[in-house]
C-alpha positions as CSV (number, residue, x, y, z in Angstrom):
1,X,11.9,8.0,16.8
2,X,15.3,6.6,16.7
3,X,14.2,3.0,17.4
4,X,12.1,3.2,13.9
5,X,15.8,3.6,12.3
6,X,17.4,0.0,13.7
7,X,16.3,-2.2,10.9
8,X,18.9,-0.3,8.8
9,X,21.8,-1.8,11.0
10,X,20.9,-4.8,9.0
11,X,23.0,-5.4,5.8
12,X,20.2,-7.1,3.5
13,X,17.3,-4.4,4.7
14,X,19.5,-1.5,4.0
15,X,20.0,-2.6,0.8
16,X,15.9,-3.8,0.0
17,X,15.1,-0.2,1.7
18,X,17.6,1.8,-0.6
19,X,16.9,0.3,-3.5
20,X,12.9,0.4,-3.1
21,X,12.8,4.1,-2.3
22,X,15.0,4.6,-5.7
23,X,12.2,2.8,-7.3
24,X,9.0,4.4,-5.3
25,X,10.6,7.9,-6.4
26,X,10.1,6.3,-10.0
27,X,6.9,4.7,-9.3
28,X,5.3,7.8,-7.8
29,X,6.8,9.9,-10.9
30,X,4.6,8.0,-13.0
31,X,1.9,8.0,-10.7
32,X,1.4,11.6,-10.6
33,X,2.5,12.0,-14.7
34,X,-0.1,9.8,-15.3
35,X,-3.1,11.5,-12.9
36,X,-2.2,15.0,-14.7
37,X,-1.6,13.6,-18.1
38,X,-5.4,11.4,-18.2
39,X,-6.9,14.6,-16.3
40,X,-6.0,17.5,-18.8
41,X,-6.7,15.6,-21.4
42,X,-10.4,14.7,-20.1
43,X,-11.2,16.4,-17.4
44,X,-13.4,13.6,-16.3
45,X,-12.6,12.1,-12.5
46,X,-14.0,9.1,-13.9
47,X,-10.8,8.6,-16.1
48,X,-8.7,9.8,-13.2
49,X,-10.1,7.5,-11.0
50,X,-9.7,4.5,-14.0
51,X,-6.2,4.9,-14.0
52,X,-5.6,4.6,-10.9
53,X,-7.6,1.9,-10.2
54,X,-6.4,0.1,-13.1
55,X,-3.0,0.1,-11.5
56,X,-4.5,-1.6,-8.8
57,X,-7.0,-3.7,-10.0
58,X,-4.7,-6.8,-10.4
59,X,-3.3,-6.1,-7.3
60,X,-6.7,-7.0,-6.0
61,X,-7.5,-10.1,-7.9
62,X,-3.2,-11.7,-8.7
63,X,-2.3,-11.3,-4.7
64,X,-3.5,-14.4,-3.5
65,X,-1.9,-15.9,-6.7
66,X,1.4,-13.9,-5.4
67,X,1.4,-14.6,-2.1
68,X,0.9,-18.5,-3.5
69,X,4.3,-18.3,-5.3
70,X,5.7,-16.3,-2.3
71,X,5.2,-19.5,0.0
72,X,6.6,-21.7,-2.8
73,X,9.7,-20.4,-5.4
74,X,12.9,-18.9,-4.2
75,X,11.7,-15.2,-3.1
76,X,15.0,-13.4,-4.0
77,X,14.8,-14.4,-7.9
78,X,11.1,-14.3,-7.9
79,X,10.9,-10.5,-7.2
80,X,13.8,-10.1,-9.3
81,X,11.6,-11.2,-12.1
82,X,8.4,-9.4,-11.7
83,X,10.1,-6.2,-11.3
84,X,11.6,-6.5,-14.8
85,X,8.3,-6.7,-15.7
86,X,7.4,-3.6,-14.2
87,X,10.1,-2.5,-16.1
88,X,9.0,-3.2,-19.5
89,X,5.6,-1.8,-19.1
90,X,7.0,1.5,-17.8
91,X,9.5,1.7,-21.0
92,X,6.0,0.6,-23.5
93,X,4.4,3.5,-21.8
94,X,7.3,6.0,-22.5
95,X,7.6,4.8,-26.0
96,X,3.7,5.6,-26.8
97,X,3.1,8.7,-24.8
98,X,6.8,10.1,-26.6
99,X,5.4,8.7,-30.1
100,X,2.3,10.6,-29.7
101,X,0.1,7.4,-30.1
102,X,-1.6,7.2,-26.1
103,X,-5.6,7.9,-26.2
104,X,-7.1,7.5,-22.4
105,X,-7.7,3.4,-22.6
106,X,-4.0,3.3,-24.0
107,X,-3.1,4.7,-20.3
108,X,-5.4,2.9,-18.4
109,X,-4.7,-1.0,-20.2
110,X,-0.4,-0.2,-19.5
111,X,-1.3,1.1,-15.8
112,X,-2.9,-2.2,-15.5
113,X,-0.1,-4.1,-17.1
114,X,2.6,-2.8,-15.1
115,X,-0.2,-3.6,-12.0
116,X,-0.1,-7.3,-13.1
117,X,3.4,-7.3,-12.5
118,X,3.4,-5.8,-9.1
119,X,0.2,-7.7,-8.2
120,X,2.8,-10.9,-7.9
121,X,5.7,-9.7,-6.4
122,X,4.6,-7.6,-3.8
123,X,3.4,-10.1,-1.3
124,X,7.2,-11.6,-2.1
125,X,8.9,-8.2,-0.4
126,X,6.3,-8.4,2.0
127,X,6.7,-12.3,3.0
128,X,10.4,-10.9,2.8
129,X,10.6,-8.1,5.6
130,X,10.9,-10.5,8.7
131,X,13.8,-12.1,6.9
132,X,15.5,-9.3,6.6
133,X,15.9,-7.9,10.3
134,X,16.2,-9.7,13.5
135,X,12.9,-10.1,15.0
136,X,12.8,-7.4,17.3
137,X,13.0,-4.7,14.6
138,X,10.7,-6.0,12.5
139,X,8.3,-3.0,13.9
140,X,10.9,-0.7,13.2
141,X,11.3,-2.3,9.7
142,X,8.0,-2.0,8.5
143,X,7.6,1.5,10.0
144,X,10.0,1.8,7.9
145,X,9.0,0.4,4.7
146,X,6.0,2.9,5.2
147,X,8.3,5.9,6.0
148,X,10.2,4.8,2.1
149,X,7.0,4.3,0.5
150,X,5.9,8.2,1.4
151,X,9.4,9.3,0.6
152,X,9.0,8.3,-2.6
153,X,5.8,10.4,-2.7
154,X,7.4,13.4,-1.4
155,X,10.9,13.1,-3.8
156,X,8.9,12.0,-7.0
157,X,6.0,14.5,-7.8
158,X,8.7,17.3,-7.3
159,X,11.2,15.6,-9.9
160,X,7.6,15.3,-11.7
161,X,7.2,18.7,-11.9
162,X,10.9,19.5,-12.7
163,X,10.6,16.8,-16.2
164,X,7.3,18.0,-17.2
165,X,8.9,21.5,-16.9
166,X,11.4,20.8,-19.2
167,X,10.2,17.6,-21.3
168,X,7.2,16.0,-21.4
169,X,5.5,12.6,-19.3
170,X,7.2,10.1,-21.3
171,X,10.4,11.7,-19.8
172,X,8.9,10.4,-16.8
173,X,7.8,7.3,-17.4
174,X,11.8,6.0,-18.8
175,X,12.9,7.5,-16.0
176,X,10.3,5.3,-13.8
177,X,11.4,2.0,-16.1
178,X,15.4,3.0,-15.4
179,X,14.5,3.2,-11.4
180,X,14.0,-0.1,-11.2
181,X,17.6,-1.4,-11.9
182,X,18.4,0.0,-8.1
183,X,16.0,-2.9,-7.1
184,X,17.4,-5.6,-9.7
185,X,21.2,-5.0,-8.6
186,X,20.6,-4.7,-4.6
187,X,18.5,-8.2,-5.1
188,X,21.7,-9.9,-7.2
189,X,23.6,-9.3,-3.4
190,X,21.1,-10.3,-0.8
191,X,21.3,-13.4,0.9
192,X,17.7,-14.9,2.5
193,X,17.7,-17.8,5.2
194,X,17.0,-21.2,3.8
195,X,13.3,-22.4,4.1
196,X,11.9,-25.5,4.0
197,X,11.0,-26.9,0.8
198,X,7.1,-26.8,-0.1
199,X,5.6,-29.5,-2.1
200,X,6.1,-28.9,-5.6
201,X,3.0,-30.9,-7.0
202,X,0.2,-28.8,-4.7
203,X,-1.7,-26.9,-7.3
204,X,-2.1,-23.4,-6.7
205,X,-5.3,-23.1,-6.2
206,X,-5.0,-25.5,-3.3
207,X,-2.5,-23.5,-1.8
208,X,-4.3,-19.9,-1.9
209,X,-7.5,-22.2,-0.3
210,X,-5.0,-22.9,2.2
211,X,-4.2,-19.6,2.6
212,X,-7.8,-18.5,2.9
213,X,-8.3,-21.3,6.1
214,X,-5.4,-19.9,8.1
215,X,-6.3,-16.2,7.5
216,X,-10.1,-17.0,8.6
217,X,-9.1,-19.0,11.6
218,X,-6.5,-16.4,12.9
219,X,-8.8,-13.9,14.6
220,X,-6.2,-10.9,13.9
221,X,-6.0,-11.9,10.5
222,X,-9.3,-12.3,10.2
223,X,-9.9,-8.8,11.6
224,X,-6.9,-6.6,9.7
225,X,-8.6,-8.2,6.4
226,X,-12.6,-6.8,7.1
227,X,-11.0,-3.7,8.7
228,X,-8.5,-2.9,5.5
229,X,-11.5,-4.0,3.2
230,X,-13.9,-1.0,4.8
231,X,-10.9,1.3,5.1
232,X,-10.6,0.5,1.2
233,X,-13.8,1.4,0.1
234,X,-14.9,4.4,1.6
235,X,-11.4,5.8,2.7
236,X,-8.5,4.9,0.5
237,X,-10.2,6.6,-2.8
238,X,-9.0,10.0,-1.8
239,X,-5.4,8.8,-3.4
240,X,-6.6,8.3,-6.8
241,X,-9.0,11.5,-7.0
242,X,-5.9,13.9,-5.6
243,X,-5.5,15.3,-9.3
244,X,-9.2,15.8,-9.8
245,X,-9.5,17.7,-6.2
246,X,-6.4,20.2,-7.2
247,X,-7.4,20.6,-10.4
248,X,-11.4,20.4,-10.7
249,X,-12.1,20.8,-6.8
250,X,-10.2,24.4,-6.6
251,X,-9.6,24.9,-10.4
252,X,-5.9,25.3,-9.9
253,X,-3.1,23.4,-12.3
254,X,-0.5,20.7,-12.5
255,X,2.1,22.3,-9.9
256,X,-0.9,21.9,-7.5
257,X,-1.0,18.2,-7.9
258,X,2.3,18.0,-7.1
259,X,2.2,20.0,-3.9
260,X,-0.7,17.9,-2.6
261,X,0.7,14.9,-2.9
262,X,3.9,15.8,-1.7
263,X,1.9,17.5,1.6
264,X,0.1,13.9,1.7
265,X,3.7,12.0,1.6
266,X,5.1,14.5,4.1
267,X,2.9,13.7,6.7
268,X,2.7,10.3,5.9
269,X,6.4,9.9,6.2
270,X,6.6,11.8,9.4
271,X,3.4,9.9,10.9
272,X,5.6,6.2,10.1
273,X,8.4,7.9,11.8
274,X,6.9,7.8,14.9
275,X,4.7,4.9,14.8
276,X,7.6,2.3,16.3
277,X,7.8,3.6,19.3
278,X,4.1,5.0,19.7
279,X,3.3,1.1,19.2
280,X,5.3,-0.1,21.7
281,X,3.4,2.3,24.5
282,X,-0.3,2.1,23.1
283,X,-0.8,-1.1,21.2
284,X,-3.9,-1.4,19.8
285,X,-4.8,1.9,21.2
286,X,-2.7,3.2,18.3
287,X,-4.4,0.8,15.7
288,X,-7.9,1.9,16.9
289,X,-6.8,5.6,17.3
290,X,-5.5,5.9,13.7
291,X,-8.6,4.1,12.4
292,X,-10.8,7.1,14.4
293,X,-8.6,9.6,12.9
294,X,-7.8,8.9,9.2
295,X,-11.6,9.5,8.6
296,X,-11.6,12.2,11.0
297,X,-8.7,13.9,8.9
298,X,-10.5,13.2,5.5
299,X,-13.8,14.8,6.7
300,X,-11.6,18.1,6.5
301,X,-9.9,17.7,4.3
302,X,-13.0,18.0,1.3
303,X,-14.7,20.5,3.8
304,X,-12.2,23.3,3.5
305,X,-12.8,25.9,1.6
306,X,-9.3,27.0,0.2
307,X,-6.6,25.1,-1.3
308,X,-3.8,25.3,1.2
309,X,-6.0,24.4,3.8
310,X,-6.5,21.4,1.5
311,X,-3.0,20.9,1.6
312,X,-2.7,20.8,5.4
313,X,-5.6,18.9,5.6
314,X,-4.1,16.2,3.4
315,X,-0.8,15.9,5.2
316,X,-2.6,15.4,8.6
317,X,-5.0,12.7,6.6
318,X,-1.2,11.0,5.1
319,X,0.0,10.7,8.7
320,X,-3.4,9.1,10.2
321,X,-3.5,6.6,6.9
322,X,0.1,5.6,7.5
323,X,-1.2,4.7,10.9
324,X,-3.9,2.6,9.8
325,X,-1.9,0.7,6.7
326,X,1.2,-0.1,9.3
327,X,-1.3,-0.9,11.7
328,X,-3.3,-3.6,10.2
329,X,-0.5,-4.9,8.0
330,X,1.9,-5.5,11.0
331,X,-0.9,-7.8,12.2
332,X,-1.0,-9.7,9.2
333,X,2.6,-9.9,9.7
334,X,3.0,-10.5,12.9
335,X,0.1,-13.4,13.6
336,X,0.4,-15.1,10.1
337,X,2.2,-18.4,10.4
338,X,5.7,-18.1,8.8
339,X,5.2,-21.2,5.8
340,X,1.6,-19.5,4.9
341,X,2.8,-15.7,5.1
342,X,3.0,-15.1,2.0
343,X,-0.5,-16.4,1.0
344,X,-2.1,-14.5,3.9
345,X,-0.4,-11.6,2.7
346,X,-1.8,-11.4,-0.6
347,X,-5.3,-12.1,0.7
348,X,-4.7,-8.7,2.3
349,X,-3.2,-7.1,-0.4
350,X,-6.1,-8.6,-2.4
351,X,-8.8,-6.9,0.1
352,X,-7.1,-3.1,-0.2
353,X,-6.3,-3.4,-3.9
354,X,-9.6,-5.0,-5.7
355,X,-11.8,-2.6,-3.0
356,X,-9.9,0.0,-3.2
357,X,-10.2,-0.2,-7.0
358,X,-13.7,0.0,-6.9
359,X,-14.3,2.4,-4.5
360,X,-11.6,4.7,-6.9
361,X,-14.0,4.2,-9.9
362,X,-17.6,4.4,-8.1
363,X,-16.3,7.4,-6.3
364,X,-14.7,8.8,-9.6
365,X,-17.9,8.4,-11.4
366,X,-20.3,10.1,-8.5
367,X,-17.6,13.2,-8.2
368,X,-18.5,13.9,-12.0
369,X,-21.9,14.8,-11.3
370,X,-21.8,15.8,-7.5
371,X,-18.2,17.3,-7.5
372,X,-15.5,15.8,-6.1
373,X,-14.8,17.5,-2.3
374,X,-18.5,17.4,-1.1
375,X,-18.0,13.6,-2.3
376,X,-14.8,13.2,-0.4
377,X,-16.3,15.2,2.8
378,X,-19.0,12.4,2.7
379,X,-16.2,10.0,2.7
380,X,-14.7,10.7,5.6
381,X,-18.1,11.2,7.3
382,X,-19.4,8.2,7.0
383,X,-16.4,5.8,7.6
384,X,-16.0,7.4,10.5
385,X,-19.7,6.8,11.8
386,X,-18.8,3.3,10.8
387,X,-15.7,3.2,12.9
388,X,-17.2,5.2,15.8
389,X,-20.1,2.1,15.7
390,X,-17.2,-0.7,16.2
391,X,-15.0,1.0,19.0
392,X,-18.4,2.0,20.9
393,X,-19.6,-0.9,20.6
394,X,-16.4,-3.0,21.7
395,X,-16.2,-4.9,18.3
396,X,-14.4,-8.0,18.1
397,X,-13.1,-6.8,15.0
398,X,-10.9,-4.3,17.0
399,X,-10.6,-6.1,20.0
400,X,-8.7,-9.2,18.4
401,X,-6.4,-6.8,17.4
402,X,-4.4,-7.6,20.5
403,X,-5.7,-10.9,21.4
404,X,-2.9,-12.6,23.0
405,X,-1.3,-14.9,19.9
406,X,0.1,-17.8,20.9
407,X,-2.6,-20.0,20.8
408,X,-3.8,-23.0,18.5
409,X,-6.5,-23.1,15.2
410,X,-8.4,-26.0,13.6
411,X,-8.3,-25.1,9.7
412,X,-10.7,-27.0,8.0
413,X,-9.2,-30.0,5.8
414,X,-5.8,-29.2,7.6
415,X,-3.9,-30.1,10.2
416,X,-4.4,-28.3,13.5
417,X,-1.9,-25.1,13.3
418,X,-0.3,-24.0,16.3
419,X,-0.2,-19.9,15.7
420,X,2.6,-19.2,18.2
421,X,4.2,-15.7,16.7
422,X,4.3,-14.2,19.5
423,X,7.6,-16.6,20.2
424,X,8.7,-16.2,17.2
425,X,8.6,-12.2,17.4
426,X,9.0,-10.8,20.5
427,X,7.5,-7.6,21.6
428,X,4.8,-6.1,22.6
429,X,1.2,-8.0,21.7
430,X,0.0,-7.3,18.1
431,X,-0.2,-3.6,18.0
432,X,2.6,-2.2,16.2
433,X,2.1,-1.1,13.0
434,X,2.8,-1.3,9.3
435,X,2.5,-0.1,5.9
């Protein structure tokens, strides 16, 4: 477990990590404040699962455009910019909710604002991570950038509950738009290797299409996209509906909100704790295990009958997810070619976020008539007959997972790429994970 800690030896990690878990606790504030705040005032999953989705939504359509800019503008002052724009939307949404002026669409169109903003710059911290640490702890790193995330999700629907106690959601939403100075000032002192320049005339759209030919021509690419796609649809949902399971699935209140998504972050966090040095031992044992397991978890976690089994339930199914995110992101990471990371990136990014969107909203929408855990019990059923299908069957979409990576690709209209990251990162084959 101690190996997942290295990455923090490095100055400009340490100070991207700190700062991102000051502004996940924020993010996840608002997260929750918004899930309780559309729910009471509804009681409609469909609303619930709009919100969420709405966040999320851009984040599966802007990516690629993200992961574009990513591979082309300086990536320090680029994030630095779209996260004062996440910013701004959180202070808009504290200033309506506090003025009393925020109907249900009012929630959803700032959630999807505030989405638009992350929707670019996230592929920018992610392009970022193996810059930060020396190649051997990149693993470790993005272990650890999982292990943050989940942090954030334990720390922040407690100090959720502790506002609403004593204020009200738009208490939490300027405390969300404050968090995200940490990230502003720890950018202003980090210092990123020079990269080559890009060619400034190449029109975006030619560079995303770019991206597109490398992902489809690198077989673990190729693979963590489809995989993270399926996972998306039937899985991932469950985050989204968490207010409408406490609240309309067992008929208990706001504190139980809170406690499952803290038991969800727990075992998340604890699950990307151990994945570094699980990976280096299993490979893409660990990959295929966690994609068995997640839906495994899922399944019991709408079957239960009581609420604090729920709760358990949920912190084993945040453990296997953290497995399956760090899993197929440290693919992407590992096997996409260093000038076209970013691009690759937010083709992934744009796979989880636009599916998992939809899958948030369809499985909102069918919870509202057939209630919300036999819906989620079906969930986890059926993705994992779809997973137990492509490990019987010795799928190539789990067995490039480890394909040995140095090797050459023909992209169409390109130059032939030479994908050699295993040089570049040494380690054990493509199996750690990532989140």
């Amino acid at each position: 477990m101690l190996s997942s800690l290295r990455p923090l030896r490095s100055r400009n990690f340490a100070l991207v990590w700190s700062s991102a878990l000051v502004s996940n606790v924020g993010s996840w504030m608002q997260t929750v404040a918004l899930g309780i705040l559309i729910t009471h005032r509804t009681h409609n999953p469909l609303w619930t699962g709009a919100v969420a989705a709405a966040a999320f939504v851009p984040i599966g359509t802007l990516s690629p455009v993200g992961g574009a800019l990513a591979d082309r503008l300086d990536r320090r002052h680029w994030l630095i910019t779209t996260t004062v724009g996440e910013a701004v939307f959180a202070a808009a949404l504290a200033v309506l909710v506090g003025l009393g002026h925020a109907p249900p669409w009012s929630l959803v169109v700032l959630a999807f604002l505030g989405g638009v903003a992350a929707a670019v710059g996230f592929p920018t911290y992610q392009a970022m991570v193996p810059d930060l640490v020396p190649p051997d702890d990149l693993v470790g790193a993005v272990s650890l950038s999982s292990a943050q995330f989940n942090m954030g999700r334990v720390v922040g629907p407690a100090l959720t509950g502790a506002v609403l106690l004593v204020g009200s959601a738009a208490w939490v939403f300027a405390a969300n738009a404050v968090s995200f100075g940490a990230v502003v000032v720890a950018l202003a002192f980090v210092r990123l290797p020079a990269r080559a320049p890009t060619p400034e005339a190449e029109p975006i759209l030619r560079r995303i299409a770019h991206g597109a030919r490398v992902a489809a021509a690198e077989p673990g690419c190729r693979s963590a996209i489809v995989l993270i796609g399926i996972v998306a649809l039937i899985g991932s949902p469950f985050i989204a509906l968490v207010p409408a399971m406490a609240i309309d699935g067992f008929g208990r209140g706001t504190g139980d909100v809170v406690v499952l998504v803290i038991a969800q972050g727990v075992g998340a966090v604890c699950g990307a704790l151990v994945l570094a040095p699980l990976a280096a031992r299993l490979g893409r044992r660990l990959v295929v295990g966690a994609l068995l397991a997640f839906p495994l978890a899922l399944l019991a976690y709408g079957a239960v009958p009581a609420f604090w089994e729920a709760a358990l339930a949920i912190a084993l199914v945040g453990g296997c997810y953290i497995g399956v995110l760090t899993g197929l992101n440290t693919v992407v990471q590992r096997r996409a070619p260093a000038a076209s990371r970013g691009r690759v990136l937010g083709l992934y990014m744009m796979a989880l976020g636009l599916i998992y969107s939809i899958g948030a909203v369809a499985q909102g929408a069918i919870a509202h008539t057939l209630g919300i855990r036999p819906v989620t019990a079906v969930d986890g059923a059926l993705l994992l007959a779809v997973m137990g299908v492509l490990a019987l069957t010795r799928s190539p979409l789990l067995a490039s997972l480890d394909m040995p990576s140095p090797q050459a690709v023909t992209v169409p209209g390109q130059a032939r790429l030479e994908v050699a990251l295993e040089a570049a990162v040494p380690g054990p084959p493509v199996t750690a994970p990532e989140a």
